[in-house]
C-alpha positions in Angstrom: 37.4 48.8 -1.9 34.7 46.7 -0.3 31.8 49.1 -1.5 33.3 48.8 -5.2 33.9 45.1 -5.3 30.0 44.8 -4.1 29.0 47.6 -6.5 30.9 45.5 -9.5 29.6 42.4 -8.1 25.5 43.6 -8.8 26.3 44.7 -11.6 27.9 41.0 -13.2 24.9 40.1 -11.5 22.5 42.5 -13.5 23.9 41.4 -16.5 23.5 37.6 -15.8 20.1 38.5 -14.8 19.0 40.1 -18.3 20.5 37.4 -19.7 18.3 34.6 -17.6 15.8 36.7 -19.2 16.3 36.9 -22.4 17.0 33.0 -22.4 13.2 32.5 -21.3 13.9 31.1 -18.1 11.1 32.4 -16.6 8.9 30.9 -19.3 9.6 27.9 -18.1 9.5 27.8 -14.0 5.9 27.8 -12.7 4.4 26.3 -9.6 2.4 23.5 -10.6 0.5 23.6 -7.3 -0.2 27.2 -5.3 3.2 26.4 -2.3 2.9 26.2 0.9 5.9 28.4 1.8 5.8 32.0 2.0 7.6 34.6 3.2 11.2 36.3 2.4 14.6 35.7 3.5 17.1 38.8 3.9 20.4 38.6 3.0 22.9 41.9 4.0 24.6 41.1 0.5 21.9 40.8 -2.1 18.5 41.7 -0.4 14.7 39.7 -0.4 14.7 36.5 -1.7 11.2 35.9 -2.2 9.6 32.6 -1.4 7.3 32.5 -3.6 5.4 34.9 -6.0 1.9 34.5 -4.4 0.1 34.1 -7.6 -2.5 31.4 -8.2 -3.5 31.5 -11.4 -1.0 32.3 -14.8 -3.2 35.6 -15.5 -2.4 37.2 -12.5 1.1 36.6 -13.3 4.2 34.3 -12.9 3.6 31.4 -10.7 6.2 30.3 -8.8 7.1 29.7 -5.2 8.6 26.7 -3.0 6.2 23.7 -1.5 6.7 21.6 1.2 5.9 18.1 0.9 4.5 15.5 3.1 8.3 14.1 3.3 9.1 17.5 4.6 11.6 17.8 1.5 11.3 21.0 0.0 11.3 21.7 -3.7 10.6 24.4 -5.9 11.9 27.9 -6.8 12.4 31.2 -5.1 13.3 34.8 -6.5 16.0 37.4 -5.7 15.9 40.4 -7.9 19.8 40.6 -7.9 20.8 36.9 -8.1 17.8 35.4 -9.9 16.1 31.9 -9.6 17.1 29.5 -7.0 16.3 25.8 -7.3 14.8 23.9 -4.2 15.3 20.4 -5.4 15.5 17.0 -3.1 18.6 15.6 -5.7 20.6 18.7 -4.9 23.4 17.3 -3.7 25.4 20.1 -2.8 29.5 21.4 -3.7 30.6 17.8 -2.3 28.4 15.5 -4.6 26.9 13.8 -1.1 24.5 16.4 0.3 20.9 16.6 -0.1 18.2 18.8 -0.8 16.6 21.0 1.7 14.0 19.2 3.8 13.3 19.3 7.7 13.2 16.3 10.2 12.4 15.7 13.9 15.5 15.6 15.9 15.0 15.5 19.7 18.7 15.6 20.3 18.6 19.0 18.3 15.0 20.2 19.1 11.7 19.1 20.5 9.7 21.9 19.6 10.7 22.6 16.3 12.2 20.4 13.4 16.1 20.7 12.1 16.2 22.1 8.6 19.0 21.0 7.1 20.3 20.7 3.1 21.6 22.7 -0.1 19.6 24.8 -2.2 21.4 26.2 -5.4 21.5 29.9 -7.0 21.1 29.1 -10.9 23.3 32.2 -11.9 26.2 29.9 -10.4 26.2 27.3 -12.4 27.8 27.1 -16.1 25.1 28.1 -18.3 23.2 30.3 -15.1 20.1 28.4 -15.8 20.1 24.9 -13.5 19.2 22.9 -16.4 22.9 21.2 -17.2 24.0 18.4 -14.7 21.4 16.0 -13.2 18.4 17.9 -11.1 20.3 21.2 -11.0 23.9 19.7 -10.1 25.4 21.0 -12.6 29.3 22.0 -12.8 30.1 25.4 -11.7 31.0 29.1 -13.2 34.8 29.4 -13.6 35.0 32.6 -10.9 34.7 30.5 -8.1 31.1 30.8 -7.0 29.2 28.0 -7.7 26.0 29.0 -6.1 25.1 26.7 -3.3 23.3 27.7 -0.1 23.4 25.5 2.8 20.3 25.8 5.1 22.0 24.2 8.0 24.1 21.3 8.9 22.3 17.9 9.3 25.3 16.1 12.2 24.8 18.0 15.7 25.8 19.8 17.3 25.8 22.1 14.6 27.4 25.9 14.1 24.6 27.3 12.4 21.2 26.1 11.1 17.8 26.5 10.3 14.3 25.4 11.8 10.4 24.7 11.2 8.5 25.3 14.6 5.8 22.6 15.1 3.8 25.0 17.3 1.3 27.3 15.7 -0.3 27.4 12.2 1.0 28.6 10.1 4.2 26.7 11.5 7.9 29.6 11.6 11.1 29.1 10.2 13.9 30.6 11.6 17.6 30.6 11.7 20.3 31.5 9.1 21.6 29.9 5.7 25.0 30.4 4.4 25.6 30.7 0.8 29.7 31.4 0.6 30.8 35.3 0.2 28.2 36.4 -2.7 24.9 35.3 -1.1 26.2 35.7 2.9 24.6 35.2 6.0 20.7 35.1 5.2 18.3 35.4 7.7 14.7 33.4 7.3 12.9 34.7 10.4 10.1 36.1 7.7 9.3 32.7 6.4 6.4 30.1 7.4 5.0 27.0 6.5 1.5 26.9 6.0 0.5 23.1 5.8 2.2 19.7 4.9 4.0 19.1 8.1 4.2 15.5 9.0 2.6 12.9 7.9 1.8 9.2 9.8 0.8 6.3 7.9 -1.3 3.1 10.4 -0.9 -0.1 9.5 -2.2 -3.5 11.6 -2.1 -7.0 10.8 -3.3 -9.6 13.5 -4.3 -13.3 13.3 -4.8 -16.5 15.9 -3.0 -17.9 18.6 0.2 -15.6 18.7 0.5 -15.5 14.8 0.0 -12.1 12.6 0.2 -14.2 9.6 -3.6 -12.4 9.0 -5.5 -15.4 9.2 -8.7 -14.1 11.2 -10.9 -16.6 10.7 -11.7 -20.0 12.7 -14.8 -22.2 12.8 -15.0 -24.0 16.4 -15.5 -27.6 15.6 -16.6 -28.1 20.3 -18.0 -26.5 23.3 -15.3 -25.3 25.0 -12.6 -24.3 23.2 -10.3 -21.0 22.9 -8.6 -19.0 20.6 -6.8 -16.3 21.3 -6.8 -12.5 19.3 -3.7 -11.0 18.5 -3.2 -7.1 16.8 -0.2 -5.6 16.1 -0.1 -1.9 14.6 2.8 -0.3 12.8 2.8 3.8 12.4 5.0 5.1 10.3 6.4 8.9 10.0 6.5 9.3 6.4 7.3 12.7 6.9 10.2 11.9 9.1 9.1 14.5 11.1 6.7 13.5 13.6 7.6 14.1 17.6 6.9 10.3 18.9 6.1 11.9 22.1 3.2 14.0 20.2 1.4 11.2 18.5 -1.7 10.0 19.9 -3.1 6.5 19.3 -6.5 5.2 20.4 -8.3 1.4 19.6 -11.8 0.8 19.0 -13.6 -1.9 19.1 -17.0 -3.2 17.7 -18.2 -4.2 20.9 -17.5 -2.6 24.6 -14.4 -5.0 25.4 -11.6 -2.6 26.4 -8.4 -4.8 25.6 -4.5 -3.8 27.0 -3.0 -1.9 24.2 -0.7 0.1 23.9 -2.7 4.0 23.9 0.1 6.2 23.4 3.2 5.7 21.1 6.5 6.9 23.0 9.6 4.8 24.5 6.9 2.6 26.5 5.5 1.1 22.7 5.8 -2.4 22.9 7.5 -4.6 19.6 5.3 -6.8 18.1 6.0 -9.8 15.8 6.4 -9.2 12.0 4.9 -5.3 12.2 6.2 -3.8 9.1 10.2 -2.2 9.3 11.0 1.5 9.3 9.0 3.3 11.5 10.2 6.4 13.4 6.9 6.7 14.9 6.3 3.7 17.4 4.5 0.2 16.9 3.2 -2.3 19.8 0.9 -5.3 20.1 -1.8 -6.2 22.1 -1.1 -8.3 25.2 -4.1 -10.9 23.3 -7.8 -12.0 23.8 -9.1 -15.0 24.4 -12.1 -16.1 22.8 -14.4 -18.9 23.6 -15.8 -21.1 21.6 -19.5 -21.0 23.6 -19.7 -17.0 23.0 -18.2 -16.6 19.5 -17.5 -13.0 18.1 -17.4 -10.9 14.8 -15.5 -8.4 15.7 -13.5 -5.2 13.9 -10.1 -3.7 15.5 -9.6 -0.2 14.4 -6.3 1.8 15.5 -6.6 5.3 14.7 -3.6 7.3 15.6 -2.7 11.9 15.2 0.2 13.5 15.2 -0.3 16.5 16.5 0.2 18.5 13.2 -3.1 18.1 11.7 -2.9 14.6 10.3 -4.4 11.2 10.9 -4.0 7.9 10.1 -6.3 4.4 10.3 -6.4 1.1 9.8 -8.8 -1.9 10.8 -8.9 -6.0 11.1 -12.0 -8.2 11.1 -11.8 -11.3 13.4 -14.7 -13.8 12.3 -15.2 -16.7 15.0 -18.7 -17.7 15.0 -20.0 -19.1 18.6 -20.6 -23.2 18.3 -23.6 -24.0 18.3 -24.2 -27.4 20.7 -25.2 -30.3 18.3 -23.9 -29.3 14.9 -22.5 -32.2 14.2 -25.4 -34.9 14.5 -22.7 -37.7 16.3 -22.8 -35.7 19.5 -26.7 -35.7 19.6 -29.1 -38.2 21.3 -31.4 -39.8 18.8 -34.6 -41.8 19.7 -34.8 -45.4 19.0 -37.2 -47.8 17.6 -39.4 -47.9 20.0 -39.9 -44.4 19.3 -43.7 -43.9 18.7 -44.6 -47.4 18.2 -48.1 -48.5 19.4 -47.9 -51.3 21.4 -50.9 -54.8 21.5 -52.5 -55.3 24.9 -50.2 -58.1 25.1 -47.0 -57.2 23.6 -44.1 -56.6 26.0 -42.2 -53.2 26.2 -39.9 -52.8 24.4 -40.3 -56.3 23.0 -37.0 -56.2 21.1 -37.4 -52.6 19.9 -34.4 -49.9 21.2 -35.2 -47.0 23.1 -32.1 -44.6 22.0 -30.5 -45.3 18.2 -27.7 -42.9 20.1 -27.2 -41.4 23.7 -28.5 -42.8 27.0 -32.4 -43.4 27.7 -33.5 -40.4 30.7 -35.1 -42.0 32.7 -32.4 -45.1 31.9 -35.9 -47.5 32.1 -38.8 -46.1 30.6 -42.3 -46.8 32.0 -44.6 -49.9 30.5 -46.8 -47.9 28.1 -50.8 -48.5 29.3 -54.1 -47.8 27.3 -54.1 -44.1 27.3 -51.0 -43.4 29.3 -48.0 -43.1 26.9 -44.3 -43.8 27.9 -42.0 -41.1 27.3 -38.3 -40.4 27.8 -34.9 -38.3 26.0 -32.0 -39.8 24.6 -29.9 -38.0 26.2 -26.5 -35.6 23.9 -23.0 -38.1 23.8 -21.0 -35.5 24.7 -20.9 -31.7 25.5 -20.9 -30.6 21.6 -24.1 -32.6 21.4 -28.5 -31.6 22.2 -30.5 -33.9 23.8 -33.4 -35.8 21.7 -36.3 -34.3 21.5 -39.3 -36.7 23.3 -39.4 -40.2 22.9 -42.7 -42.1 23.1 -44.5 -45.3 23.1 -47.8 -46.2 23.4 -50.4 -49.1 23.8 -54.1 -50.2 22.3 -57.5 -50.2 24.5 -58.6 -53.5 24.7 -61.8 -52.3 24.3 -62.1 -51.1 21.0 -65.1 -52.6 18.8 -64.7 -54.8 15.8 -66.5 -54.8 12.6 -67.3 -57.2 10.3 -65.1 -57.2 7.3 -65.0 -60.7 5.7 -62.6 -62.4 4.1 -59.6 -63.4 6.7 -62.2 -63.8 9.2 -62.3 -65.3 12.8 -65.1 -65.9 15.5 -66.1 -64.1 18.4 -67.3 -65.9 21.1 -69.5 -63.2 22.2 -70.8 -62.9 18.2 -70.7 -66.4 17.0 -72.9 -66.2 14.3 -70.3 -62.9 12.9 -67.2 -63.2 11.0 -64.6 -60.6 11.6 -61.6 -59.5 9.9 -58.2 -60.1 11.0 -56.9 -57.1 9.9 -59.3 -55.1 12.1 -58.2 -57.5 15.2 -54.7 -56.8 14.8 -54.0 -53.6 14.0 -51.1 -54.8 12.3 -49.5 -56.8 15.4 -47.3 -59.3 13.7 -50.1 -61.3 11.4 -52.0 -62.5 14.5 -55.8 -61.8 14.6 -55.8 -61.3 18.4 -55.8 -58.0 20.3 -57.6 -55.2 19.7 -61.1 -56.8 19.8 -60.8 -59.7 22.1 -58.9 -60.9 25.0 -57.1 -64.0 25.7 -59.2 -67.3 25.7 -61.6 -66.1 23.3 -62.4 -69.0 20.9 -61.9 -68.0 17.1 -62.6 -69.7 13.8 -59.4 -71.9 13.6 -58.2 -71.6 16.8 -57.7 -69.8 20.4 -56.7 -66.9 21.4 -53.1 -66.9 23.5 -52.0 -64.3 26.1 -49.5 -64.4 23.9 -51.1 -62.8 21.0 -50.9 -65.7 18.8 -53.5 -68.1 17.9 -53.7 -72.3 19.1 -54.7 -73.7 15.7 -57.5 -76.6 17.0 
């Protein structure tokens, strides 16, 4: 009785089949990208289910087959000569109407070797019109005979009866384990199935900013000598796939310059929370402990956090800190500037400073400049007003010989005792000393036209 209820049981079956057929079903299922899963699963009821038809191009025949994404969700279409197409499709939801579609995920309670497939796929010949297209996404209502299809690839809540999984050793990566698809399809076994590429997938992200903010404001222009500010990074990694082993993933920082900073190097339990990292990572995130930066050095300076996850992928991301160094003297308050006195040239008789300053800003060093002399300059530096500032550059003064010769050069004219039949210009005695016309040429007591010389400078009218 069993042999004839399985022998009537492929032949309803053969029938449905011609009739997927003739309805052009296979017209319309292709792979639009060559799948990533191959293989066959064997089920004692109805045979190979194929995985996938191994074609790449339309010419060499029908393209289909079932891809795994970066998710980990499988979608796609596989082949059994006696049941027909079955739909691998994320909306599946399976008989209950709250399943989903077949996918695998990292579950160290129920592995941590290989990932827990879990999910419903559906035979096509059990739904209403055989062909998955009814419904939403292939949940459509099914036949009237009671089998409606579905294939369960394992339960998702542990600890599970039966189940399926994706090894994360190896390339390409096995699947093993059984599926259940109710009293038509049976226990299937997939131990002849792999996963060539697509397994997990980590996304980096890292944000950072000043004084224990991430609020990505990496930029500061040091307005003294002296101060700090202190860099802070935080990464986030993400397991898109939701399949990543935490314990697998290897993270490293690098720097534009040879500072070696406390970070977190590894992503495990030990991964440190930082302030507003990005939500929903399965992966790990962590912060750096912060570096301090000083105003007198000044850096430019890119973080990049590069992290693997042991399957073949990679994610980065980097940040840019720009705090230029100060430079001492920037802004011209803190400076020393020289005074009046600053390259003035000085009368034989004329004082020092004689009124004139020796610092318009900052403190004369030495705090008394020397008396200038004929041919010996005085020089000093005003020195910076505070630690931001620079020091002048030099400061000098200097005084006429009281030798120099005179030449006549009337009108404005005086005598020289020594030359009393000569007339000589003022302007030539003074050298621009105040309007006087003594100095340069003569010495004190000298008689001139009009007057007498002074020690002074000035002249005793007669």
């Amino acid at each position: 009785m069993k042999n004839y209820n399985k022998i009537l049981f492929k032949s309803i079956l053969t029938v449905l089949f011609l009739g997927l057929i003739l309805t052009g079903i296979y017209s319309v299922v292709k792979a639009q990208t060559p799948p990533n899963v191959r293989g066959w699963v064997w089920s004692d009821n109805i045979g190979w289910i194929s995985m996938g038809s191994g074609q790449t191009t339309e010419s060499a025949g029908i393209i289909y087959g079932v891809n795994m994404d970066a998710s980990n969700v499988f979608s796609g279409w596989a082949w059994s000569d006696n049941i027909g197409w079955i739909k691998f499709d994320p909306s599946l939801t399976g008989p209950s109407g709250n399943g989903v579609g077949a996918r695998a995920v990292y579950d160290a309670s129920a592995s941590t070797t290989a990932l827990k497939v879990y999910g419903w796929v559906r035979a096509c010949a059990g739904t209403v019109s055989g062909t998955c297209v009814g419904g939403t996404n292939g949940n459509e209502a099914s036949r009237v005979d009671g089998w409606d299809g579905w294939i369960n690839f394992g339960e998702s809540a542990l600890p599970r009866t039966y189940g399926t999984f994706l090894s994360l050793a190896g390339t390409p990566r096995q699947i093993s384990g059984f599926v259940w698809g109710s009293d038509v399809v049976g226990w299937s076994d997939t131990g002849k199935v792999i996963v060539t590429d697509g397994i997990g997938n980590i996304s980096v992200s890292i944000s950072g900013g000043l004084d224990g903010l991430y609020n990505g404001n990496t930029s500061y222009t040091f307005t003294s000598a002296g101060q700090n500010k202190a860099i802070n990074v935080a990464w986030h990694v993400t397991d898109i796939s939701g399949s990543v082993n935490p314990t697998q993933v290897n993270c490293r920082l690098s720097t534009s310059n040879t500072e070696t900073p406390n970070f977190v190097s590894t992503l495990n339990s030990n991964a440190v929370a930082g302030p507003n990292v990005l939500a929903g990572s399965t992966a790990g995130h962590g912060t750096s402990t912060g570096i301090t930066i000083s105003s007198n050095t000044g850096t430019n300076r890119t973080y990049t956090y590069t992290c693997s996850d042991g399957l073949g992928h990679s994610s980065s991301a980097s940040i840019t800190f720009n705090l230029p160094q100060y430079i001492n003297g920037t802004d011209p308050a803190d400076n020393g500037i020289c005074g009046t006195a600053d390259n003035k040239i000085y009368s034989v008789a004329d004082p020092f400073p004689n009124g004139f300053s020796y610092c318009q800003q900052g403190t004369p060093s030495p705090l008394t400049p020397s008396n200038p002399t004929p041919g010996n300059p005085s020089e000093w530096t005003c020195l910076k007003v505070n630690s931001n500032g620079v020091d002048s550059p030099q400061c000098s003064a200097s005084r006429q010989n009281g030798g120099g010769s005179c030449v006549p050069n009337p009108p404005g004219k005086v005598n020289s005792p020594t030359l009393p039949a000569t007339q000589i210009s003022c302007e030539t005695l003074n050298r621009q000393l105040d309007g006087d016309c003594c100095g340069a040429c003569i010495t004190p007591g000298f008689r001139l036209l009009g007057g007498v010389c002074r020690p002074d400078g000035t002249i005793h009218e007669n």
